[in-house]
N, C-alpha and C positions, 0 to 999 in steps of 0.2 A: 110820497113820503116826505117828511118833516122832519129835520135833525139837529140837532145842536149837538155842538162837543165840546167840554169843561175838561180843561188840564187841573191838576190840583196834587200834590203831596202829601208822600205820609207821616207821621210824625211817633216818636215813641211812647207816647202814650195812646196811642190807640187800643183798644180795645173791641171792639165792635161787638158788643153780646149785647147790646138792648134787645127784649124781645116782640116789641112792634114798631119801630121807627127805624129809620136811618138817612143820618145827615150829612152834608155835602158843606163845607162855609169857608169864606174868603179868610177868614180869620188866622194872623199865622201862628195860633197857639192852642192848646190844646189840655185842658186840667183834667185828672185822672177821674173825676164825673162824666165826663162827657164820651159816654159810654155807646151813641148809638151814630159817632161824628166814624167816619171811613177814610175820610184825605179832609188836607189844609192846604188852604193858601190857594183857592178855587180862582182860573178869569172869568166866573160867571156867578150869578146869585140870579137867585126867581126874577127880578128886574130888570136884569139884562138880557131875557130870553127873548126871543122876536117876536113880535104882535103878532104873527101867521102861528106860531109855535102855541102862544098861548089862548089864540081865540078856539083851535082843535081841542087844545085841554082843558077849556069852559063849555065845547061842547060833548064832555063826557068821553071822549075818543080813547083809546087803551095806549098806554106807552109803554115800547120796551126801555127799559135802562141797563144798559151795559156796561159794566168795571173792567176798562180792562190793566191790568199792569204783566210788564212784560208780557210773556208769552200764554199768561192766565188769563180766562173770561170768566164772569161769572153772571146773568141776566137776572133781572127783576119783569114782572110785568104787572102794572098797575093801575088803575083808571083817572080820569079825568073827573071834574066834576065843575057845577054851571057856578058854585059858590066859589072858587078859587078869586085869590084877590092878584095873585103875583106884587106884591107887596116889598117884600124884605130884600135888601141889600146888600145882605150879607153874606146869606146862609140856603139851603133849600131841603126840605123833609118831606121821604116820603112813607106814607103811614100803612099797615095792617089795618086799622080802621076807620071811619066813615070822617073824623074829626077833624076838621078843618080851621086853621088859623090862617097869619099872614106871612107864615114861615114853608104853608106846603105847599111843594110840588103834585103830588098827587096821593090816591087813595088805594084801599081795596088792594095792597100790593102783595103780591104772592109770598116777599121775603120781607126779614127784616135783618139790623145787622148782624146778629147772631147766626144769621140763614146765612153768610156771604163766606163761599168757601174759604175755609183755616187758609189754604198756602196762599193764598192774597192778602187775607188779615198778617199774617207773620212778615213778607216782605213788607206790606203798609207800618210796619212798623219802625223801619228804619227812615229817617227822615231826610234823606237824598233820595227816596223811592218815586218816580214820577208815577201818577196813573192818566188815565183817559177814563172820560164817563162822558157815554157816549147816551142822550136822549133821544128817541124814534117813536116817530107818531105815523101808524101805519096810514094808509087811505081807508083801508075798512072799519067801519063802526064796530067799538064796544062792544 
């Protein structure tokens, strides 16, 4: 198993109802568009993930992603793919569909932010809220 774990904050504008994306970013701000952002102010972005972390998820391997804050879990699970660039610095998306830029994390994800249970989105709203996102790349193939 493969893991990384990103600390990151919630902020009052969150929202979380995009209905195919959702995003993770270092950034400590947050505009009432950015509809499909979860937590701010992340110690991790696609770039800082570990070469072991990201050569599993070039080679298609399935990730879970786990939200947790307080006592709430909520999981994603999503594929890899051989086009991922781990690129971006700032931010990291993971998509409902096949599309790939320099911003995602992974594809094919079962949830989006709109999927990520209410009583997690309503605490991620207050911006003392710490969360944990927790990325796992099993051993078994895709």
């Amino acid at each position: 198993m493969i893991r990384e774990v990103i600390h990151c904050y919630g902020h009052e504008n969150i929202k979380a109802t995009h209905k195919s994306t959702l995003e993770i970013t270092k950034e400590d701000f947050l505009t009432p568009r950015g509809d499909c952002i979860i937590c701010i102010k992340a110690d991790k972005a696609l770039r800082d993930l570990s070469d072991e972390f990201k050569r599993a998820l070039k080679s298609g391997k399935r990730i879970r992603i786990r939200i947790i804050v307080d006592d709430l879990v909520d999981e994603i699970i999503a594929s890899g793919d051989e086009r991922l660039t781990f690129e971006n610095d700032v931010s990291m998306v993971i998509r409902k569909s096949t599309y790939i830029d320099g911003r995602t994390l992974a594809v094919k994800a079962d949830k989006a932010a709109k999927d990520i249970d209410r009583r997690i989105v309503e605490k991620l709203k207050n911006p003392n809220q710490k969360a944990v996102i927790e990325l796992i790349i099993d051993d078994d193939p895709a």
